[in-house]
Backbone as CSV, one residue per row, in Angstrom:
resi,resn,N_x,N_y,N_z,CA_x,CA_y,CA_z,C_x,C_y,C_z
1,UNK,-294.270,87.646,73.027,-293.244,88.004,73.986,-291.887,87.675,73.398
2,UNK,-291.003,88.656,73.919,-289.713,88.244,72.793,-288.699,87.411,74.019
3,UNK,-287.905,87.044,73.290,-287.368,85.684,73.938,-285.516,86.491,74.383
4,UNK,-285.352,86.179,75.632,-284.253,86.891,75.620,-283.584,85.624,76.986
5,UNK,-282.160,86.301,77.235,-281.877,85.261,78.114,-281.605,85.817,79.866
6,UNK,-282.398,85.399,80.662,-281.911,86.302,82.236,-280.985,85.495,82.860
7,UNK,-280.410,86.055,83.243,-279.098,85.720,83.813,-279.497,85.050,85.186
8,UNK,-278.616,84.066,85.739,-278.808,83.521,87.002,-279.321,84.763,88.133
9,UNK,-278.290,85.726,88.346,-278.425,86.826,89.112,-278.347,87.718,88.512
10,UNK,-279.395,88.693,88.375,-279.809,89.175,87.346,-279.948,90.934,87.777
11,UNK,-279.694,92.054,87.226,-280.310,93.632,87.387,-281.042,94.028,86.455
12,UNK,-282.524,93.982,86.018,-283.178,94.525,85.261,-282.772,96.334,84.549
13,UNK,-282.150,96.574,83.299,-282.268,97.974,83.375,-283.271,98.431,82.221
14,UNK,-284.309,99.223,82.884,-284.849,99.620,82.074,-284.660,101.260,81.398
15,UNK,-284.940,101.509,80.332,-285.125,102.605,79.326,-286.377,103.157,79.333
16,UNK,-287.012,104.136,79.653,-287.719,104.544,79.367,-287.843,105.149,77.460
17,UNK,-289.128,105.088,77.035,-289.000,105.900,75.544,-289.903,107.015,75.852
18,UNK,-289.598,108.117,75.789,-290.344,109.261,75.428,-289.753,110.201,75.180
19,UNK,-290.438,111.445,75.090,-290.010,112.679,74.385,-288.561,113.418,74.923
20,UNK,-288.456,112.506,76.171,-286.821,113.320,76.817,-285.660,112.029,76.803
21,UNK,-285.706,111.240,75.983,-285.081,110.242,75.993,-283.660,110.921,75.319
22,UNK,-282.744,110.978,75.486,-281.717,111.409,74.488,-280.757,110.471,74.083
23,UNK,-280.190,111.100,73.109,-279.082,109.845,72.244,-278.250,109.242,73.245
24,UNK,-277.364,110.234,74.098,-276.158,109.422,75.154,-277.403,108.666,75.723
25,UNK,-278.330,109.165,76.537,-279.103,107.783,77.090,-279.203,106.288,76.816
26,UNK,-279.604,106.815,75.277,-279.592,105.237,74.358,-278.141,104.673,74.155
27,UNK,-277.279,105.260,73.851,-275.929,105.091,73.831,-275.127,104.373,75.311
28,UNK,-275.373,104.536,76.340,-275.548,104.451,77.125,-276.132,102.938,77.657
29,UNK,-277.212,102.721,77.183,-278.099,101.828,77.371,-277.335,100.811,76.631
30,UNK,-277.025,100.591,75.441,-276.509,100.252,74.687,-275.030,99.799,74.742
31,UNK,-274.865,100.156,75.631,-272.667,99.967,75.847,-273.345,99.287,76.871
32,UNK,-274.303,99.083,77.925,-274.336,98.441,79.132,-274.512,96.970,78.849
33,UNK,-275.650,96.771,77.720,-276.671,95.738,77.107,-275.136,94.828,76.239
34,UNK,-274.095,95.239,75.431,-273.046,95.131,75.048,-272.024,94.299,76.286
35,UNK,-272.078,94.933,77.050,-270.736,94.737,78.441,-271.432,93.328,78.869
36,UNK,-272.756,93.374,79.021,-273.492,92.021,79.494,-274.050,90.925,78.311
37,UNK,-272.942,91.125,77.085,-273.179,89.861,76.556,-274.328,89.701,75.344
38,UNK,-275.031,90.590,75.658,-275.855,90.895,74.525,-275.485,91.015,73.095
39,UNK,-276.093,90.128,72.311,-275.541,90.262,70.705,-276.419,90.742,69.997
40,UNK,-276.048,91.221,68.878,-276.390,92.353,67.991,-278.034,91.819,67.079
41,UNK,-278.167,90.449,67.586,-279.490,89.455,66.933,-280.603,89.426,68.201
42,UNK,-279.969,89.676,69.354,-280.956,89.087,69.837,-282.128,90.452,69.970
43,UNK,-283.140,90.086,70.343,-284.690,90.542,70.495,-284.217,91.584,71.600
44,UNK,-284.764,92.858,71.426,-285.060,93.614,72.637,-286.338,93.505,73.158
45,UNK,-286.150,93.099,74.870,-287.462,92.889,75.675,-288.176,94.782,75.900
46,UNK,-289.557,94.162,75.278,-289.857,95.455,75.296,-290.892,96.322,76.254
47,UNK,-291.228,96.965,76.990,-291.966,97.076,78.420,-292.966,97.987,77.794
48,UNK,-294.191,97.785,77.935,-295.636,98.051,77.423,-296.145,98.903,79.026
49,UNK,-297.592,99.492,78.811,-297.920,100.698,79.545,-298.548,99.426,80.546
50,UNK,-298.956,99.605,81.247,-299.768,99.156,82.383,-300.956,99.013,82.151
51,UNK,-301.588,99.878,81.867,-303.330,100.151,81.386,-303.204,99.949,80.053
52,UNK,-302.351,100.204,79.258,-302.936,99.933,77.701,-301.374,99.561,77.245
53,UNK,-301.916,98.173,76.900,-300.763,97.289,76.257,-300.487,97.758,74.863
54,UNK,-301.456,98.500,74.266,-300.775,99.526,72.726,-299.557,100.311,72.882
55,UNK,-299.725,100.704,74.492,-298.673,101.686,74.275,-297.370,101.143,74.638
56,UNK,-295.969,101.668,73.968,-294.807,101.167,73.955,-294.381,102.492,75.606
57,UNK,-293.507,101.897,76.468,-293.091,102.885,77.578,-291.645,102.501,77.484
58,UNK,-291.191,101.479,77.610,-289.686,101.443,77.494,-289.034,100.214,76.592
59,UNK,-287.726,100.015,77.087,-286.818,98.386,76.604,-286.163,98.279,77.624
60,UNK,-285.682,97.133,77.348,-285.344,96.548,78.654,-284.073,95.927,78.508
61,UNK,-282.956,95.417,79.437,-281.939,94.222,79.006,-281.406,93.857,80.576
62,UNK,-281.421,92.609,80.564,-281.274,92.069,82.052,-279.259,91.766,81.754
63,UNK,-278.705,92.485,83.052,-277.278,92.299,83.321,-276.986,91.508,84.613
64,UNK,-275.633,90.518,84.629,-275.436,90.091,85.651,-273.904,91.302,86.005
65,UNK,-274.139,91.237,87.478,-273.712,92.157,88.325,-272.372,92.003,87.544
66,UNK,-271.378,90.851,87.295,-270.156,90.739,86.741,-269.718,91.254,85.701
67,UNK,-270.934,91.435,84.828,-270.814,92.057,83.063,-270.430,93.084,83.545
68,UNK,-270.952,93.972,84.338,-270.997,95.600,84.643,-269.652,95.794,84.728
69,UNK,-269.295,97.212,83.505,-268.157,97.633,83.740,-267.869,97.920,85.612
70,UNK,-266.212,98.247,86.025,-266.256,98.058,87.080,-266.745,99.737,87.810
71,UNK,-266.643,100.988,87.441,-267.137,101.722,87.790,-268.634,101.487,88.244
72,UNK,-269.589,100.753,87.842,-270.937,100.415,88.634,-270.680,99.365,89.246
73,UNK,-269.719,98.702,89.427,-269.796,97.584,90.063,-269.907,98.081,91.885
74,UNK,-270.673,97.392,92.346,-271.200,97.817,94.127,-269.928,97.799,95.322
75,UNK,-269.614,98.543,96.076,-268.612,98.428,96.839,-269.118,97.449,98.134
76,UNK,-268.188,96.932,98.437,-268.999,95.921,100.089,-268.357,96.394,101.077
């Protein structure tokens, strides 16, 4: 299991990997994982199939609500 750090208050985002995954997606994924602190060493948490742990289904990177640029940030 790879070692990563969750934030006190935490939003799981996951990535799916498959055949419709596209570059802005990852790009995307990637500027978010960045905004929340994430450095360029650490381990991506990686999300395995349900029924068969061979198979790779996504990645993962846990954000606290504050990292988030402010356009996602939640209105009250």
């Amino acid at each position: 299991m790879s070692d990563f750090e969750k934030k006190a208050v935490n939003l799981k985002l996951s990535l799916a990997i498959d055949q419709d995954l596209t570059w802005g997606e990852l790009f995307r994924f990637v500027e978010l994982a960045r905004t929340s602190g994430v450095e360029p060493t650490d381990p991506v948490p990686l999300e395995y199939n349900e029924r068969d742990d061979s198979i790779l289904d996504g990645i993962a990177v846990y954000l606290a609500a504050e990292d988030l640029p402010s356009a996602a940030q939640p209105t009250v």
